[in-house]
VOBA-1610 file (N, C-alpha, C; in pm, whole numbers, padded with zeros to 5 digits, always signed):
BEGIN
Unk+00082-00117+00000Unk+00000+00000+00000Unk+00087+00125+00000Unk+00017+00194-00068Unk+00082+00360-00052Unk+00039+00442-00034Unk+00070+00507+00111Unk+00005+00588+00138Unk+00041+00762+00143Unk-00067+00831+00120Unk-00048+00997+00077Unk-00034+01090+00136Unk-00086+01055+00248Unk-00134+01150+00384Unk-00072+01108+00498Unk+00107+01119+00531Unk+00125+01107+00608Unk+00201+01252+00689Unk+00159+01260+00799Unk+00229+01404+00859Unk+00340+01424+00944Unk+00348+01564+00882Unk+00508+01644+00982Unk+00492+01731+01029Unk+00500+01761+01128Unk+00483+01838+01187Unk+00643+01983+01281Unk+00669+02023+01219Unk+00781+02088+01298Unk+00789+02151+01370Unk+00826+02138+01570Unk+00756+02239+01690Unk+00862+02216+01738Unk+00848+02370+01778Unk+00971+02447+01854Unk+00983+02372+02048Unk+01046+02344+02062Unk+01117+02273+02154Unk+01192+02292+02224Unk+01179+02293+02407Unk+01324+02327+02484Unk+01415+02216+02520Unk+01535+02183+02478Unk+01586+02083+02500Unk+01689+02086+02616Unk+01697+02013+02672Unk+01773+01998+02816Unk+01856+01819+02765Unk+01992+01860+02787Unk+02047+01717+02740Unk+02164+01720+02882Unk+02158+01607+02888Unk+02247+01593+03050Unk+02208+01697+03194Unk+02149+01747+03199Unk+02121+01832+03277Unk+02139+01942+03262Unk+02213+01979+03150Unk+02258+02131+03055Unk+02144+02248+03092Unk+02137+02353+03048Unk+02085+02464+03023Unk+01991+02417+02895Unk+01857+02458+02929Unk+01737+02422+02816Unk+01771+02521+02699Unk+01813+02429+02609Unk+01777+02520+02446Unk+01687+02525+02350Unk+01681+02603+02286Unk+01585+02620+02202Unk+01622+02521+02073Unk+01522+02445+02004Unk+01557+02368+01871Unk+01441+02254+01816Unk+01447+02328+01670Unk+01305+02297+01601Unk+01301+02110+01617Unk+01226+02044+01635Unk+01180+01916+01638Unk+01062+01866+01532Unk+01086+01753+01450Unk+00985+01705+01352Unk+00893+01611+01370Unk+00795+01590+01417Unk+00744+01475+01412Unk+00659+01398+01291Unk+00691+01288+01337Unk+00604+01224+01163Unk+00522+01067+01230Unk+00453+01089+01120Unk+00366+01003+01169Unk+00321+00918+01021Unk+00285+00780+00988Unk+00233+00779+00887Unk+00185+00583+00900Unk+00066+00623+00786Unk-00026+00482+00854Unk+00047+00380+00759Unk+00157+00371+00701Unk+00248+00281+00682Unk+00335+00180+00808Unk+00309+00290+00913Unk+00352+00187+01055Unk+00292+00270+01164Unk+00152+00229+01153Unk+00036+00286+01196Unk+00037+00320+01392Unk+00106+00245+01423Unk+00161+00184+01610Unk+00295+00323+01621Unk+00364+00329+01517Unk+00523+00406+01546Unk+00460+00593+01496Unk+00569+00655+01583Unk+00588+00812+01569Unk+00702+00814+01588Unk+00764+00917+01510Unk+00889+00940+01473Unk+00937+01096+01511Unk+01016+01123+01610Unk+01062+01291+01622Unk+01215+01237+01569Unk+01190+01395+01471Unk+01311+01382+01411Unk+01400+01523+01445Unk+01533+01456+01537Unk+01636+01623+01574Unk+01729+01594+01450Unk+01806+01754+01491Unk+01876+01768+01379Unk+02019+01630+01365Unk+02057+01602+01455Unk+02122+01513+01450Unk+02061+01338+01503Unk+01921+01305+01502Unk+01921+01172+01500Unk+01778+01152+01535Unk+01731+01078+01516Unk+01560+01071+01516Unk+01516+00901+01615Unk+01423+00941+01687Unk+01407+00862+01811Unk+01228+00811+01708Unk+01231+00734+01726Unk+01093+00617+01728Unk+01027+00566+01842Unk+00903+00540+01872Unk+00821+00520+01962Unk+00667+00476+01907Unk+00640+00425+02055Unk+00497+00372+02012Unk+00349+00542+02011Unk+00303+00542+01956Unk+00225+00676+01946Unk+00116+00660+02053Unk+00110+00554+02077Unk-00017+00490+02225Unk+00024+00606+02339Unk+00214+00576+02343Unk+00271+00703+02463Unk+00232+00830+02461Unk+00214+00892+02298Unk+00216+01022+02297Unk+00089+01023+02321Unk-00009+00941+02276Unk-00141+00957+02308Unk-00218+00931+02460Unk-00162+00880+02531Unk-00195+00850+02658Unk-00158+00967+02751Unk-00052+01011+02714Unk+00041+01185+02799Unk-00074+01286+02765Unk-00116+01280+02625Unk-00238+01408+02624Unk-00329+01347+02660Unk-00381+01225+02723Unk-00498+01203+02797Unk-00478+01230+02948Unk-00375+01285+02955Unk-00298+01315+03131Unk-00248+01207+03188Unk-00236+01103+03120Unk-00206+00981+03198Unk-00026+00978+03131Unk+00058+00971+03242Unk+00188+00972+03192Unk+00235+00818+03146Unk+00351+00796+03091Unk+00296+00641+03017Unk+00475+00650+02949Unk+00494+00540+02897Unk+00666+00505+02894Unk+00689+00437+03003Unk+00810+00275+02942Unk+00886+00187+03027Unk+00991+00209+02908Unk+01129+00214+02981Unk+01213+00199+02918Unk+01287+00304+02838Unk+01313+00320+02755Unk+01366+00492+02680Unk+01285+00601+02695Unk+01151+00580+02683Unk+01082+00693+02625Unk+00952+00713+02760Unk+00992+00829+02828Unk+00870+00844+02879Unk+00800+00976+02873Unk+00649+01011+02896Unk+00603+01122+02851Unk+00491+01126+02935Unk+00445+01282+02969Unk+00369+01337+03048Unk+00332+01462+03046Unk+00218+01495+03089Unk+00184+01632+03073Unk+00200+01728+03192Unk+00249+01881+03135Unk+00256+01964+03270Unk+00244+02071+03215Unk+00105+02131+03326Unk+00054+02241+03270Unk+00056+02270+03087Unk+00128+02362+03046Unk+00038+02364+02941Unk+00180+02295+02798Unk+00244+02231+02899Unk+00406+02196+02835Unk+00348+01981+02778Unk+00396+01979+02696Unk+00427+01800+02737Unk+00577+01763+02746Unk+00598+01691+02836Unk+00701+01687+02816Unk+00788+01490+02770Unk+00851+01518+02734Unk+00922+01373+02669Unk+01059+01365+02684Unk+01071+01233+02780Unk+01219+01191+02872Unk+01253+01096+02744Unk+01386+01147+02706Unk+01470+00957+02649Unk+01616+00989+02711Unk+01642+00866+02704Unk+01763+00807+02736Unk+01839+00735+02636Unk+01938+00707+02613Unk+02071+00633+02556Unk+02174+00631+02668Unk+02259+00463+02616Unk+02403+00492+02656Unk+02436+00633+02685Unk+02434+00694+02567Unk+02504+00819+02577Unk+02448+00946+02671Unk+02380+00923+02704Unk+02277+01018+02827Unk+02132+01060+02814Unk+02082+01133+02874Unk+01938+01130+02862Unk+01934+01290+02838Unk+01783+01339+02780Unk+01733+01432+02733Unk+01616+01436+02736Unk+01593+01582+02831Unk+01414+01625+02841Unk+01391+01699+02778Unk+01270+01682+02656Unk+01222+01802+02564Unk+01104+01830+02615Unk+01054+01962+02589Unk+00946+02016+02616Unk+00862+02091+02479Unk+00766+02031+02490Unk+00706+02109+02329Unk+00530+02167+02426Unk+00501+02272+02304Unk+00388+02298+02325Unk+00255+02198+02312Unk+00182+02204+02430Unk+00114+02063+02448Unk-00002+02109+02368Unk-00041+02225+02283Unk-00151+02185+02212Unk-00090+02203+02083Unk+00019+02231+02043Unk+00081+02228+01917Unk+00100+02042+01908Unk+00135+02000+02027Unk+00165+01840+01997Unk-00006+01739+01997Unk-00084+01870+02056Unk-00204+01770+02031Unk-00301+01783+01900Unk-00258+01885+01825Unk-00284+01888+01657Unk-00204+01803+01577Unk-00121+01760+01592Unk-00018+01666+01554Unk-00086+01562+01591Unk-00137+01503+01694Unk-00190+01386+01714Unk-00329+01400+01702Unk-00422+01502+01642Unk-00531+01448+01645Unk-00512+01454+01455Unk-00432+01535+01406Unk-00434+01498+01254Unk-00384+01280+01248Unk-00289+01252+01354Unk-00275+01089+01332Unk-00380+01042+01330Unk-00471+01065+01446Unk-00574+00976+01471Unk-00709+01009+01395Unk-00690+01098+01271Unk-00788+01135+01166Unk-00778+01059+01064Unk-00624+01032+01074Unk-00616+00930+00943Unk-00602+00787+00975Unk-00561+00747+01087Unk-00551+00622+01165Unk-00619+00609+01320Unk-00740+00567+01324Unk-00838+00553+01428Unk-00767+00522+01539Unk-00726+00532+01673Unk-00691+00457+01798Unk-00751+00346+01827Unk-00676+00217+01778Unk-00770+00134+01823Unk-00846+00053+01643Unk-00747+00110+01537Unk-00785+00035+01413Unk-00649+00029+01307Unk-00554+00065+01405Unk-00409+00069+01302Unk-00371-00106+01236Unk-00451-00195+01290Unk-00421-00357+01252Unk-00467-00324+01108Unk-00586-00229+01107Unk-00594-00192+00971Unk-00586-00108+00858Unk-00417-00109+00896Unk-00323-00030+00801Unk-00221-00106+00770Unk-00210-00240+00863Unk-00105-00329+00822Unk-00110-00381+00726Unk+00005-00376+00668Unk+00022-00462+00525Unk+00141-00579+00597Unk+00063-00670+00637Unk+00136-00822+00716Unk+00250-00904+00609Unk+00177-00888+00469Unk+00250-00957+00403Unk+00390-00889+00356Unk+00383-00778+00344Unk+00500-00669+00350Unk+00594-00681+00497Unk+00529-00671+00586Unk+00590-00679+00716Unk+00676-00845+00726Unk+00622-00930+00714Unk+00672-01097+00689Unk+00771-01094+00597Unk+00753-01019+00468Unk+00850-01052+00348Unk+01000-00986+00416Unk+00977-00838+00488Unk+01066-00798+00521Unk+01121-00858+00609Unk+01093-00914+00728Unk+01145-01012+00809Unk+01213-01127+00745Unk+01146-01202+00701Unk+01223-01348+00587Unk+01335-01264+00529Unk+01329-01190+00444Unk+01447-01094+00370Unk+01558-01037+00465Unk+01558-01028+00570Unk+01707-01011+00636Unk+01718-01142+00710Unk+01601-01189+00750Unk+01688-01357+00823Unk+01760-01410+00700Unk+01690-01414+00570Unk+01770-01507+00491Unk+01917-01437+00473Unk+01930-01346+00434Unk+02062-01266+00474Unk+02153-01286+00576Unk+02109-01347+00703Unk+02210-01389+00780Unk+02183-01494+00813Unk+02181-01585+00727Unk+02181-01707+00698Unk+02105-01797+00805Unk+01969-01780+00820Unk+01857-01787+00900Unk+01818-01898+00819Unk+01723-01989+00851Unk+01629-02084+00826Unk+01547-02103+00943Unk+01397-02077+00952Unk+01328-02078+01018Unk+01302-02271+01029Unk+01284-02315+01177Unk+01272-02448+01204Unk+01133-02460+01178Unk+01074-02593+01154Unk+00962-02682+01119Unk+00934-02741+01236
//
């Protein structure tokens, strides 16, 4: 499938990395019902992936993330924790600039109907196609 309508969104952002001084720096998010479950913020140097359930659960006030990515709302900020090896970073974006961003996702992909945006057989081929590459054979 190919799809037409997928969005970006670009919002201004305070970034705090190691405990640094918060800076200012534009952030992209994308979204698209080609991998209907994933959201994508893209910085200028490296772009983090996540499940969109998180971003959507933080604007329901309920804070939500195990593991890299966690997110929550405050006052009129959202804010979004990740981590790496290499250290962690709190961004802060405008929480109704990030909730036009997510209600354009969930216009084009229902909460709760992204199974039907999957293209399974695409998803399988791609899987088989790098196991066979590293010299994989699935057991019987």
């Amino acid at each position: 499938m190919i799809f037409e309508h997928d969005i970006r969104k670009t919002l201004d952002a305070q970034v705090t990395v190691n405990g640094s001084t918060p800076r200012p720096m534009d952030v992209q998010f994308r979204y698209s019902p080609e991998d209907p479950y994933a959201l994508w913020m893209v910085f200028p140097t490296q772009t983090w992936c996540f499940a969109r359930d998180l971003l959507l659960d933080a604007l329901d006030g309920v804070p939500s993330g195990k593991g890299d990515v966690h997110i929550h709302s405050e006052d009129d900020k959202l804010c979004v924790h990740i981590s790496s090896p290499d250290g962690r970073a709190q961004i802060r974006f405008p929480r109704s600039e990030v909730a036009a961003f997510a209600a354009g996702s969930t216009a084009l992909v229902p909460r709760g109907a992204e199974t039907d945006y999957l293209d399974l057989d695409a998803v399988l081929a791609k899987i088989f196609a790098s196991s066979a590459s590293a010299d994989w054979t699935p057991q019987r």
